[in-house]
C-alpha positions in Angstrom: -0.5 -19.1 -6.8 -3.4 -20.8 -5.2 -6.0 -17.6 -4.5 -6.3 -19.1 -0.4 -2.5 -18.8 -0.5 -2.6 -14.6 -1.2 -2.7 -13.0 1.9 -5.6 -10.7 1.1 -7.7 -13.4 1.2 -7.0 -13.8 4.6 -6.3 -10.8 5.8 -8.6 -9.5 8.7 -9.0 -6.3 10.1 -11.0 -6.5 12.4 -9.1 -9.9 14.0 -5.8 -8.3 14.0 -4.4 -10.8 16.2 -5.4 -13.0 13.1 -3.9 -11.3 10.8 -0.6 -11.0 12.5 -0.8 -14.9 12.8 -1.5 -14.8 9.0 1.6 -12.6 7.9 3.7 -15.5 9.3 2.4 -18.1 7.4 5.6 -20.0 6.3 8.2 -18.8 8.7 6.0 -19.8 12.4 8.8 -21.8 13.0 10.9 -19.8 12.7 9.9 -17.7 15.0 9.5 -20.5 17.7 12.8 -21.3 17.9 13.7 -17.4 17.5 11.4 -17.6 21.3 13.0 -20.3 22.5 16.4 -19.0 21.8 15.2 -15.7 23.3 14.2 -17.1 26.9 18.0 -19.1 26.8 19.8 -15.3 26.4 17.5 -13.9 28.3 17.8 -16.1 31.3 20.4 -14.0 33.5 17.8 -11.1 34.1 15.6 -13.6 36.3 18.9 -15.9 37.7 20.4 -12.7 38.6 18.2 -11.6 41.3 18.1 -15.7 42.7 22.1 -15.4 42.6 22.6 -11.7 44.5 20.1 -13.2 47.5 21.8 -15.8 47.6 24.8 -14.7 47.7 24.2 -11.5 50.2 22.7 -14.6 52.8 25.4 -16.5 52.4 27.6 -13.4 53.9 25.3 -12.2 55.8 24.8 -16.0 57.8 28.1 -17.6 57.5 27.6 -20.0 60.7 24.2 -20.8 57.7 26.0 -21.0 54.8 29.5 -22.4 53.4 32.0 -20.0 51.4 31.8 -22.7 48.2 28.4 -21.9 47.8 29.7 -18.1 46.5 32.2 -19.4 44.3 29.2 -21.8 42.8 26.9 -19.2 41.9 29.8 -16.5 41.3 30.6 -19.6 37.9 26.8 -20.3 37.3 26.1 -16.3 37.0 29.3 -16.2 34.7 28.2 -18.8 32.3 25.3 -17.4 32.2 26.2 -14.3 31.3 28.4 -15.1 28.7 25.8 -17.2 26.5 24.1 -14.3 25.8 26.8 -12.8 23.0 25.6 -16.1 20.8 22.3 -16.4 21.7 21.4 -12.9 21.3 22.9 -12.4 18.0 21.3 -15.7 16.8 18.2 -14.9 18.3 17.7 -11.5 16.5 19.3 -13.0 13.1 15.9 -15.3 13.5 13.5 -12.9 13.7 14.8 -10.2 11.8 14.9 -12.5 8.7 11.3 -14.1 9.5 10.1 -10.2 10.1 12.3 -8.8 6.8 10.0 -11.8 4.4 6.9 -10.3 6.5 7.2 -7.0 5.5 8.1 -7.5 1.6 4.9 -10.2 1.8 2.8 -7.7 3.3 4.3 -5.0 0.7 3.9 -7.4 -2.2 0.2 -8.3 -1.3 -0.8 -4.4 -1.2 1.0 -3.8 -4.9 -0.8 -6.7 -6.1 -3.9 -5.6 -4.8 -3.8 -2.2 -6.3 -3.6 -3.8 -9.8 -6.7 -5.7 -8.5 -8.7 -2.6 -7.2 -11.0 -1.5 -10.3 -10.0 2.0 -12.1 -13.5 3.7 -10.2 -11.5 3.1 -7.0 -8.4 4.1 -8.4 -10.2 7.7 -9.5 -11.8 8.3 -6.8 -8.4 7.3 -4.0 -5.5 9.8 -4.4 -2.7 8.1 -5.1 -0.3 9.6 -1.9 -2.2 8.0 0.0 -1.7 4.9 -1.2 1.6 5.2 -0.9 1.6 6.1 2.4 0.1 2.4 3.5 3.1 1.1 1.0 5.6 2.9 2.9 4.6 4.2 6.3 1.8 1.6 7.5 3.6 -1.5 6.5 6.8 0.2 8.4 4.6 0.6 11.2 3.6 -3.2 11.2 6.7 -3.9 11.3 7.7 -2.3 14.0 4.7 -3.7 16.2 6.0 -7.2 15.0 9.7 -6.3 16.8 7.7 -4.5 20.0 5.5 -7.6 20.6 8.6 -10.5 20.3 11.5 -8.2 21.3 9.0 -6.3 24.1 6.3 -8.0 24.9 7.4 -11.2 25.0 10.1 -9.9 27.2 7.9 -8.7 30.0 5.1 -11.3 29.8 8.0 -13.5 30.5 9.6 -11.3 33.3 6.3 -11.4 35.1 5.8 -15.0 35.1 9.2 -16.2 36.0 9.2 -13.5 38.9 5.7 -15.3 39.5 7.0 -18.5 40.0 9.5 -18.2 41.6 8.4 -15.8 44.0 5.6 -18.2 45.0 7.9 -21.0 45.7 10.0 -18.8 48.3 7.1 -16.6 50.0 3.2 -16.7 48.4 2.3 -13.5 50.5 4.3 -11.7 48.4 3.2 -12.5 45.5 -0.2 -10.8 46.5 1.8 -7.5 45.7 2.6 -8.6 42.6 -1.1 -9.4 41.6 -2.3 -5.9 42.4 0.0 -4.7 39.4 -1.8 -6.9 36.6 -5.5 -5.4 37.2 -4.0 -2.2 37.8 -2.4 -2.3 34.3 -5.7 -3.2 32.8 -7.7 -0.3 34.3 -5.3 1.9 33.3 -5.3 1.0 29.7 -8.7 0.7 29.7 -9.1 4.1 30.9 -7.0 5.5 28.2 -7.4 2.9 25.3 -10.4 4.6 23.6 -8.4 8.2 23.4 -5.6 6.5 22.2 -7.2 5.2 19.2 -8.8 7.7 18.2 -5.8 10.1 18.1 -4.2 7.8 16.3 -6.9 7.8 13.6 -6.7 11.3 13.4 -2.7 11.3 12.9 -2.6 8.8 10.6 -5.5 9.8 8.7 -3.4 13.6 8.6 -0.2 12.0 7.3 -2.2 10.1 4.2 -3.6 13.8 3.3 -0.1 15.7 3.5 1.2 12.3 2.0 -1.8 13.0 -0.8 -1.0 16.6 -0.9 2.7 16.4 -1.2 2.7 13.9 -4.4 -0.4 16.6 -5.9 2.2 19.3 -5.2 5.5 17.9 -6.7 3.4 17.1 -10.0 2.0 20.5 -10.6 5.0 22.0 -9.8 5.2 23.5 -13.1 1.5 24.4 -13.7 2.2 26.9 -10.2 5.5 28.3 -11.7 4.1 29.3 -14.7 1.4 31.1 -12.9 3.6 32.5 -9.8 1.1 30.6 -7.6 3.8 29.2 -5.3 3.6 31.4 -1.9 -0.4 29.9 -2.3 1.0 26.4 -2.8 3.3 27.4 0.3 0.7 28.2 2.8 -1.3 25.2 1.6 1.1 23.1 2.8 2.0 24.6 6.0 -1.5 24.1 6.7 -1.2 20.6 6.8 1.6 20.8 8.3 -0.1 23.0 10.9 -2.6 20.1 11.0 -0.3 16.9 11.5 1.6 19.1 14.2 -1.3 19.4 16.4 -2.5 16.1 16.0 1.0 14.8 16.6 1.0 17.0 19.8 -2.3 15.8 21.2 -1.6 12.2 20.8 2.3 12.6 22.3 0.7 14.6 25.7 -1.9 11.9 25.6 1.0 9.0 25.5 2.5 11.1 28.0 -0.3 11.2 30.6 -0.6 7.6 30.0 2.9 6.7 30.6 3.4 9.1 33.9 0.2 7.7 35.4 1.4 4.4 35.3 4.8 5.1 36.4 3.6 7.1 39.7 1.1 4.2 40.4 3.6 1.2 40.6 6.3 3.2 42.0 3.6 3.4 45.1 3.5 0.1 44.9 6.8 -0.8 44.9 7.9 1.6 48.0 5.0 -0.9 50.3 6.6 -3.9 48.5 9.7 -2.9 49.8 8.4 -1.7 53.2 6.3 -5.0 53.8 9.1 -7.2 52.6 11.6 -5.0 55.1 9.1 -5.8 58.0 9.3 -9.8 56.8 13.0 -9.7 57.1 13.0 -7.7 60.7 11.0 -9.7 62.1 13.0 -13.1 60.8 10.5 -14.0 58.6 12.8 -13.9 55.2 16.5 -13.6 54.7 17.8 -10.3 54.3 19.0 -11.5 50.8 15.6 -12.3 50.2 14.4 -8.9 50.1 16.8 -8.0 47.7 15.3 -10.5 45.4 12.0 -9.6 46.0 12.6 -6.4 45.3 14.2 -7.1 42.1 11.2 -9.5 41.3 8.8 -6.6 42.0 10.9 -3.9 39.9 11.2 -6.0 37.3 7.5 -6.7 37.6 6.7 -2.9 37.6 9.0 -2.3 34.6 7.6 -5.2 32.5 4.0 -3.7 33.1 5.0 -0.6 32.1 7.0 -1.5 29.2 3.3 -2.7 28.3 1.8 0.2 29.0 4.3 2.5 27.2 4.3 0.1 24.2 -0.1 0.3 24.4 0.7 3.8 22.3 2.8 1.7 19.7 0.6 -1.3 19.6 -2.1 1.0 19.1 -0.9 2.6 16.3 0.0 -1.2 14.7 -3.3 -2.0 15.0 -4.7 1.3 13.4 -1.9 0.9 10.5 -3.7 -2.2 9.9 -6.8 -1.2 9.4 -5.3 1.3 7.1 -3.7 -1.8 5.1 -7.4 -3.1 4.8 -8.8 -0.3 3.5 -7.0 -1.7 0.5 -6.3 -5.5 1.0 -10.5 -5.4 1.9 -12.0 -3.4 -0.5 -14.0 -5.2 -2.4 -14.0 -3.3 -5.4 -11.9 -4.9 -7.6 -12.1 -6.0 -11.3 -13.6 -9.8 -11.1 -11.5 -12.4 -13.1 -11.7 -15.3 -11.2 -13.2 -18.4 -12.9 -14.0 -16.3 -16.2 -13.3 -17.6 -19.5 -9.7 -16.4 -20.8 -9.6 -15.1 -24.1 -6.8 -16.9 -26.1 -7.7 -15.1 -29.3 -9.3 -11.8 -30.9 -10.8 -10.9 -33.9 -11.8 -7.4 -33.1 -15.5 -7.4 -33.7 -17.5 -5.4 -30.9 -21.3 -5.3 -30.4 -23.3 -2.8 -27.9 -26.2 -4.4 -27.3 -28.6 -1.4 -25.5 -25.9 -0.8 -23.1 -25.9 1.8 -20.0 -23.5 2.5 -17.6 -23.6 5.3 -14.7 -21.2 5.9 -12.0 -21.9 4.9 -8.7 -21.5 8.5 -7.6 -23.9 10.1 -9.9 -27.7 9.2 -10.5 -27.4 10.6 -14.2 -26.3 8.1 -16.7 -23.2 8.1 -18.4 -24.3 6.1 -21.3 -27.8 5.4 -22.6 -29.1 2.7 -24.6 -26.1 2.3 -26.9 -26.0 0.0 -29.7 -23.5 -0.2 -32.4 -21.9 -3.3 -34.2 -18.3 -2.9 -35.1 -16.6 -5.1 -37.4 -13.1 -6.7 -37.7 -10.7 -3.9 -38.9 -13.4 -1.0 -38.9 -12.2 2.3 -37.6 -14.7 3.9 -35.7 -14.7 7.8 -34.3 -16.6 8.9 -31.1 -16.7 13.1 -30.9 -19.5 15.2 -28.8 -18.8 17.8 -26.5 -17.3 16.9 -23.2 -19.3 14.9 -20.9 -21.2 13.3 -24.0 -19.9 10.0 -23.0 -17.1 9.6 -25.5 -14.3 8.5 -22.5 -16.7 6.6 -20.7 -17.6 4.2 -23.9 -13.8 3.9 -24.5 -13.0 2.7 -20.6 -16.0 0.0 -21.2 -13.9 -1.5 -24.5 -10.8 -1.6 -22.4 -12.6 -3.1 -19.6 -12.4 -0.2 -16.7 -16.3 -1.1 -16.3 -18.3 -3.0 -17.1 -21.6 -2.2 -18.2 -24.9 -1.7 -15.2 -27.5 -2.7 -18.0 -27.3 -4.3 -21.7 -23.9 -6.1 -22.9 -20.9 -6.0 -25.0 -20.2 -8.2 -27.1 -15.9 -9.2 -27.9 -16.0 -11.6 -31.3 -20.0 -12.7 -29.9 -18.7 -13.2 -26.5 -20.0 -11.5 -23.5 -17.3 -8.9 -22.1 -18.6 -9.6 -18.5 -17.8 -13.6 -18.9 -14.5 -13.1 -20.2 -11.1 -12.6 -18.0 -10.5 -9.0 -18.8 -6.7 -9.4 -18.1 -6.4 -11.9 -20.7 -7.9 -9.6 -23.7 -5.9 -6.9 -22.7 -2.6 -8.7 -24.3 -4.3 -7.8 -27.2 -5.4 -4.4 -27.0 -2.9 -1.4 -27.3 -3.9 2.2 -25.7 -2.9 5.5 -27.0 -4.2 8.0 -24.2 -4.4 12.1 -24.2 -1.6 12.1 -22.0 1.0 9.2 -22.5 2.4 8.1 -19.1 6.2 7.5 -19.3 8.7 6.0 -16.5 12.0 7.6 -15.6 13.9 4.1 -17.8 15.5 4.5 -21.3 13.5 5.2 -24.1 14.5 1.8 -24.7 12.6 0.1 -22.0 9.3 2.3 -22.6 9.0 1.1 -26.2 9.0 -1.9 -24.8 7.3 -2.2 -21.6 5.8 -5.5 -20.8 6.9 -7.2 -23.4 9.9 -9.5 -23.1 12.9 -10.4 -25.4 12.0 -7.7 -28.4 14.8 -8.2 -31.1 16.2 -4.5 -32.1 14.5 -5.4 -35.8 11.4 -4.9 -34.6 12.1 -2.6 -31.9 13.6 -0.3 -34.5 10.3 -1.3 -37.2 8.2 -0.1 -34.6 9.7 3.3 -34.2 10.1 4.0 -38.0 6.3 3.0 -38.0 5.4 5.9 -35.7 7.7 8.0 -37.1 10.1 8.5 -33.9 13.1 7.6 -35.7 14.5 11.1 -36.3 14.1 12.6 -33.2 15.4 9.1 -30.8 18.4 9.3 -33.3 19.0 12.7 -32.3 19.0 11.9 -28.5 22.2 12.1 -26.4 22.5 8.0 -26.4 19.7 7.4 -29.1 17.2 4.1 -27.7 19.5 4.3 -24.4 18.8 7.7 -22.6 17.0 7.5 -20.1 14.2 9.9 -19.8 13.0 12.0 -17.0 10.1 11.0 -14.5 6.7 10.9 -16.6 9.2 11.3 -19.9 9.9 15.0 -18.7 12.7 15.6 -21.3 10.7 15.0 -24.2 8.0 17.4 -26.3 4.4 16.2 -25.9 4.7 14.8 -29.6 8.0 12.9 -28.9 6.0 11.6 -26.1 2.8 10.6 -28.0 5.2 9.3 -30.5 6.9 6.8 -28.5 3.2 5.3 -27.2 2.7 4.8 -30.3 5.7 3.3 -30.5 4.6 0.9 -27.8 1.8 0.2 -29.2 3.2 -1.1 -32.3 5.6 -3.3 -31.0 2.1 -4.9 -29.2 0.8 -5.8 -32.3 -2.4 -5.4 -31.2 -5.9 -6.9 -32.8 -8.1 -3.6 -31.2 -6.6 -0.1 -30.9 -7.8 3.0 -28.7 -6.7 6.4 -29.9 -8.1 8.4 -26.6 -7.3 12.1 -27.8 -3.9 11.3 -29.2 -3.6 14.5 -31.4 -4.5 17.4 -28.8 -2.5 19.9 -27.6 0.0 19.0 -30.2 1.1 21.5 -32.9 0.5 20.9 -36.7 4.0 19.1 -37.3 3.5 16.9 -34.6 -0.3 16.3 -35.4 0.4 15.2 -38.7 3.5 13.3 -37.7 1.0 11.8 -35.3 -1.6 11.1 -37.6 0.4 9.4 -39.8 1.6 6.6 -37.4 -2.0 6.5 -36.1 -3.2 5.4 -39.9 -0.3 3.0 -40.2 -1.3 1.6 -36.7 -5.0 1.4 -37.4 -4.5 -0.9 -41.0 -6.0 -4.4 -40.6 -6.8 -3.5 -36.8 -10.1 -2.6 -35.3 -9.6 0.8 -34.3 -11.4 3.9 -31.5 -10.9 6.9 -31.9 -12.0 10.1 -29.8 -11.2 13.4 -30.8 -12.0 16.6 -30.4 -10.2 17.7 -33.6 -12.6 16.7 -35.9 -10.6 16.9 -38.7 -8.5 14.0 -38.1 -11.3 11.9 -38.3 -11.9 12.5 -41.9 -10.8 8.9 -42.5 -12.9 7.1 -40.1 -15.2 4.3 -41.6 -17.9 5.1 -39.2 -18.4 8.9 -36.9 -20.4 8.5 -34.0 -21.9 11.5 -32.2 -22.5 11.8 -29.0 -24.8 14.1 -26.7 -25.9 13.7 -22.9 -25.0 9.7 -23.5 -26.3 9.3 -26.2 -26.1 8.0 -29.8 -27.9 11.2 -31.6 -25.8 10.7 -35.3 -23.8 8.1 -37.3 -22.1 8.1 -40.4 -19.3 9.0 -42.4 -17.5 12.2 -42.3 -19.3 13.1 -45.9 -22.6 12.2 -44.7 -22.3 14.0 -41.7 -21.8 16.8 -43.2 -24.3 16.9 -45.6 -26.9 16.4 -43.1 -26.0 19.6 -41.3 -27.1 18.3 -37.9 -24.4 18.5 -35.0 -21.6 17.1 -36.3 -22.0 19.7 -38.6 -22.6 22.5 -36.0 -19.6 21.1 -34.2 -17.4 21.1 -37.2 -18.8 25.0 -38.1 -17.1 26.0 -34.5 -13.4 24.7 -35.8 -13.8 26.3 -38.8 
C-alpha cells in the first residue's frame, strides 16, 4: 500500500471537515447517489404541505377551483407516498454499507498505527485508553457520519425547499423564516465553547475509567491475595463518581441549549402564524396558504433545531476525533520508511561509544558503551537494577535507537536499516512471556505460517515442553487462558522458548528468562536456553548470576556503564563487583 493511500497520512485534526472527506475516499459515490436517493423518499415531507393548501382552497373556493383538481393531488400525494418503502430501504442499504467500510478503515488505520507508534510511547500511554479510541471514539464517528447524512442533510434540505418555495408564493414571508438562521447561529455560538469543553472533560474521564478498568481486571489476583479489594472498590467508584458528574454537567448543559432554542422559535412561529392569519383576513393569501406556510415555518423551526440538538452530538464527533489524532498524529513512531531492508544476518554487533537517555529523564541511561560482539558469541549483561542492562537489550531489538554513538548489525548502521525487517530474525525470550487466549498450538507458532508438526513438535522437545503439553487436556490443541493463565510460569517460559525455536533465529535475547522460576523449572529452562543459544548470537540478562556461568563474555553494569568484562572465572578472580554481587547470592 502506497504510504499517501493510509489514511493517517491524511488525517487532520484540526480540519475535521477534511478528514471526514478523507474517511470516504473510495466510496464518495456512493454516498452521492445514497443523497440523491434520499431527497427522492424524502420528497413527500415538502409536497405535503403544497398538496393540503391546495386542497383546503380548492374546498374552501369551489366557484375558484374544480373538484378534479382534489382527485389530482389526492393520486400525486399517494404516489408519492408510496415510493418511499423502496427508496428508503435503498437509500439506508447505501450509506450504511459506505459508513460500515468507514468505520473498519478508520479502525484498521488506528491498529496499524499502534504497531507504528515507538515502544517509548507505548510505555508511557496506558493501554485502556487506547482502546477506548478503538472502540468508543471510532463508534462515536460513526455515529456523527449517520447524524450529518441521515440529520443534517435532512434539515438543510427542509429549509431550502421551504425557501423556495415559499418565495415563489409570498417573499414577505420568507422574512420570518430568515430570522430563524442567525438566530440559530447566535445561539450556538453562545453555547459552542461550553459544549466543547465538557466534552473534553467526559471523554477524557471515560479513557481513565477505560485505563483504570483494564489496570484493574489484570491485577485482579495481586488484590486477592492481599485482601486489597474494598480499596480497589472505592477506587473505582471514584471514577465512577467522576464520569457521573461530568456526564451530568454536560447533559444540563445540552439541556439548556436545547430548551433555549426551542422557547425561541416557538415565539417565532406563534407571529408567523399570527402575521400569516392577518395575510389571509385581509385577502391577501388563501386560507390554504396559511396552512402551508405554517407547515413551511414548523418544519423550518424543527430542522433548526434538529441542528441545534444534534450541535451536542456533532460536538462530541469532532472531539472523538481529535482523540483519534492523538494517535493517527503522533509523531512518534519507529522510522522505516526508505531504510535499507535487511535480507540477511550474521549476528555480529558493534557499540561504537553509544548513549541513549529517555526523553523524560536528564540522566543517561547508557554511557559511552562500546563492545564488539561476534557471530555466535553469548554475551551476559548483570548490574543492579537501573544499571542499564534492559535499556541495552531494547536498543538490540530496536525499541530505540541510540541519541549519541552507533550500533553496528554485521557493519551496518542500526539507524539505516528497516528495523521491521531484522526483526524476522531475532527471537525474544522476555521476564514475563505474553501469551494469547489461542491453543498452545497457535502460540508456538505465532507469526509464522504453514509450520509442519515435525518441526512444531522439534521445537518443543528442544525446549523441553514435551512432557508437560503431552499431559494437557487436548495436548498442542488446548487452548489456554487470557495471558496463558492455565499454565505455571515455567510452562509458560517454556513455550516462548518454544516459539523461539520454531523462529530459527540468527540473534537471541534472553531478558530474565530464569526468575521467579523454581529450581526444576530453572534448569529445565536453562537447558533449552543452551540448546537455543548453539551457533546463534546470544543476550542474556540475569539477575541469577549463576546461570551465566557459561557465557563467553560477562558484562557489568553500574549507573550505565561498562565498569567490568570478562569471563565468569575472571570475574571472579578479580574480586571487583561482579564478585561483590555474586557474594550477596551466596
Amino acid at each position: 500500500m502506497k504510504k499517501t493511500s493510509l489514511l493517517e497520512f491524511k488525517y487532520s485534526s484540526a480540519h475535521p471537515f477534511k478528514t471526514l472527506y478523507y474517511l470516504l475516499e473510495g466510496n464518495k459515490l456512493k454516498m452521492l447517489l445514497a443523497m440523491l436517493v434520499f431527497i427522492i423518499k424524502h420528497s413527500p415531507v415538502w409536497i405535503a404541505p403544497v398538496i393540503t393548501a391546495n386542497i383546503i382552497n380548492i374546498v374552501s373556493y369551489p366557484s375558484k377551483y374544480s373538484l378534479h383538481g382534489l382527485w389530482i393531488n389526492g393520486i400525486i400525494m399517494l404516489i408519492v407516498t408510496l415510493q418511499n418503502i423502496p427508496t428508503n430501504t435503498l437509500c439506508i442499504r447505501l450509506i450504511s454499507k459506505s459508513i460500515r467500510h468507514l468505520e473498519a478503515k478508520l479502525r484498521a488505520s488506528i491498529i496499524r498505527r499502534i504497531h507504528q507508534l515507538s515502544i517509548a510511547f507505548h510505555k508511557g500511554y496506558r493501554s485502556g485508553r487506547l482502546q477506548a479510541k478503538i472502540l468508543r471514539d471510532v463508534e462515536v464517528v460513526e455515529r456523527l457520519y449517520r447524524y450529518l447524512i441521515l440529520l443534517i442533510f435532512q434539515a438543510v434540505l427542509n429549509i431550502s425547499v421551504a425557501f423556495f418555495l415559499t418565495l415563489r408564493r409570498e417573499p414577505l414571508v420568507v422574512l420570518f423564516y430568515l430570522i430563524t438562521v442567525p438566530l440559530a447561529i447566535v445561539i450556538i455560538h453562545s453555547f459552542r465553547g461550553k459544549i466543547k469543553k465538557r466534552n473534553k472533560e467526559f471523554r477524557r474521564g471515560v479513557e481513565m475509567m477505560s485505563a483504570s478498568v483494564s489496570e484493574m481486571i489484570e491485577l485482579i489476583p495481586v488484590t486477592r491475595a492481599h485482601a486489597m479489594e474494598d480499596m480497589e472498590i472505592e477506587k473505582m467508584n471514584f471514577y465512577l463518581e467522576n464520569i457521573k458528574t461530568k456526564g451530568l454537567r454536560l447533559d444540563v448543559l445540552n439541556a439548556l441549549f436545547g430548551a433555549t432554542a426551542w422557547v425561541t422559535f416557538r415565539v417565532f412561529q406563534l407571529l408567523c402564524l399570527i402575521t400569516t392569519g392577518y395575510m389571509a383576513y385581509i385577502g391577501r393569501v388563501p386560507i390554504g396558504d396559511v396552512v402551508m406556510y405554517q407547515s413551511f415555518f414548523v418544519m423550518i423551526v424543527e430542522s433548526v433545531n434538529m441542528i441545534l440538538n444534534m450541535y451536542p452530538e456533532i460536538s462530541k464527533g469532532f472531539e472523538s476525533i481529535n482523540s483519534i489524532g492523538e494517535v493517527l498524529e503522533c509523531p512518534d513512531i519507529e522510522q522505516n520508511e526508505g531504510k535499507k531492508p535487511v535480507d540477511e544476518v550474521k549476528g555480529d554487533f558493534t557499540f561504537e561509544r553509544v548513549n541513549f537517555a529517555y526523553n523524560s529523564l536528564n540522566k543517561k541511561a547508557i554511557k559511552d558503551f562500546s563492545l564488539d560482539v561476534k557471530t555466535g558469541e553469548c554475551i551476559a549483561f548483570v548490574g543492579e537494577s537501573g544499571a542499564g542492562k534492559s535499556t541495552i537489550m531494547n536498543l538490540i531489538i530496536g525499541f530505540y535507537r541510540s541519541t549519541k554513538g552507533r550500533i553496528l548489525l554485521d557493519g551496518r548502521d542500526m539507524n539505516e536499516l528497516d528495523l521491521r525487517s531484522y526483526r524476522r530474525y531475532l527471537a525474544v525470550v522476555p521476564q514475563d512471556t505474553i501469551l494469547f487466549s489461542g491453543s498452545v498450538r497457535d502460540n508456538i507458532a505465532y507469526g509464522i505460517k504453514n509450520v509442519s508438526q515435525e518441526k512444531l513438535l522439534e521445537a518443543i522437545q528442544m525446549a523441553n515442553a514435551a512432557e508437560f503439553i503431552e499431559k494437557l487436556p487436548h495436548g498442542l490443541d488446548t487452548l489456554l487462558g487470557e495471558h496463558g493463565g492455565k499454565l505455571s510460569g515455567g510452562q509458560r517460559q517454556r513455550i516462548a522458548i518454544a516459539r523461539a525455536f520454531i523462529r530459527n533465529p540468527k540473534v537471541i535475547i534472553f531478558d530474565e528468562a530464569t526468575s521467579s522460576l523454581d529450581v526444576i523449572s530453572e534448569m529445565l529452562i536453562q537447558q533449552a536456553m543452551q540448546r537455543l543459544a548453539k551457533n546463534r548470537t546470544t543476550f542474556i540478562v540475569s539477575h541469577r548470576l549463576s546461570t551465566i556461568r557459561n557465557a563467553d563474555r560477562i558484562v557489568v553494569l553500574k549507573n550505565g556503564e561498562c565498569i567490568e568484562m570478562g569471563t565468569f572465572e575472571e570475574l571472579m578472580s578479580r574480586k571487583g563487583e561482579f564478585f561483590r554481587l555474586k557474594s550477596l547470592q551466596n
